[in-house]
C-alpha positions as CSV (number, residue, x, y, z in Angstrom):
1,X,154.4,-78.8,154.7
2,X,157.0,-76.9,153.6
3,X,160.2,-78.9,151.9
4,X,162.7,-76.6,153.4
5,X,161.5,-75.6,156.0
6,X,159.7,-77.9,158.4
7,X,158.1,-76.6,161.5
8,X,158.1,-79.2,164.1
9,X,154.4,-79.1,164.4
10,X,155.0,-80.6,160.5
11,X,157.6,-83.0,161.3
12,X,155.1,-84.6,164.4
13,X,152.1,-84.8,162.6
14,X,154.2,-86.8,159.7
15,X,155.6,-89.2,162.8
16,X,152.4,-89.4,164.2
17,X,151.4,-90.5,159.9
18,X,153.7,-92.6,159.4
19,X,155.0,-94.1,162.6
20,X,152.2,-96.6,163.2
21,X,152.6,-97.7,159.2
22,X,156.0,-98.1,159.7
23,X,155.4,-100.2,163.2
24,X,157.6,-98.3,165.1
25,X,156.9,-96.6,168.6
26,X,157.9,-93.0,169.5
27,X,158.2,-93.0,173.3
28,X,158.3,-89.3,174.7
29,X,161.6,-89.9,175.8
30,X,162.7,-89.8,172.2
31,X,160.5,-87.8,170.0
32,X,162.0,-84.6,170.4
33,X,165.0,-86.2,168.9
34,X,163.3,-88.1,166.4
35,X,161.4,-84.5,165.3
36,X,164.5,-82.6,165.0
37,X,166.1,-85.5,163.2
38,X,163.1,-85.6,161.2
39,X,163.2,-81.8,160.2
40,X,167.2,-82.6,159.4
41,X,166.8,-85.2,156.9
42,X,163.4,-83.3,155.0
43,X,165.7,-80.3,154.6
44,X,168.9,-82.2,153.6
45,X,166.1,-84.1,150.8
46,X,164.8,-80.7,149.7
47,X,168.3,-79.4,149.1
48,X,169.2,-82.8,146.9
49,X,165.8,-82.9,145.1
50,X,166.8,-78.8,143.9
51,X,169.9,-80.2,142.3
52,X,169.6,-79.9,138.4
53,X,170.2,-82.8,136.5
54,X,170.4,-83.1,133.0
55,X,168.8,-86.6,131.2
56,X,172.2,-87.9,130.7
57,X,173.8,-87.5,134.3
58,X,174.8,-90.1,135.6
59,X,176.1,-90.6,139.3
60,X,180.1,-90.7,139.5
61,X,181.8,-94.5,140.3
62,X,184.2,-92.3,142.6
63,X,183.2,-89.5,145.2
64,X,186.2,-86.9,145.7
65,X,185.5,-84.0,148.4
């Protein structure tokens, strides 16, 4: 599977994976939503897990936009 780019025949096989370890249901009613939502958050973590941090980083106490 690609990180940044999840297909959402990627994103079902995961649900269909980890869904039943997790003890949760996907109806059909929702899994559309629950793929798309899916492929959301595995980009959003591939674009966080590219930052570069340095050994000493640490995160800030304050968050300013």
């Amino acid at each position: 599977m690609s990180a940044s780019e999840p297909t959402a025949e990627e994103a079902e096989r995961l649900i269909d994976a980890m869904a039943p370890l997790m003890g949760l249901e996907v109806t059909e009613t929702y899994r559309p939503g629950v793929v798309l939502n899916l492929q959301i958050a595995l980009r959003l973590a591939a674009l966080v897990a590219s930052a570069d941090l340095g050994d000493h980083d640490e995160p800030a106490p304050v968050f300013e936009a």
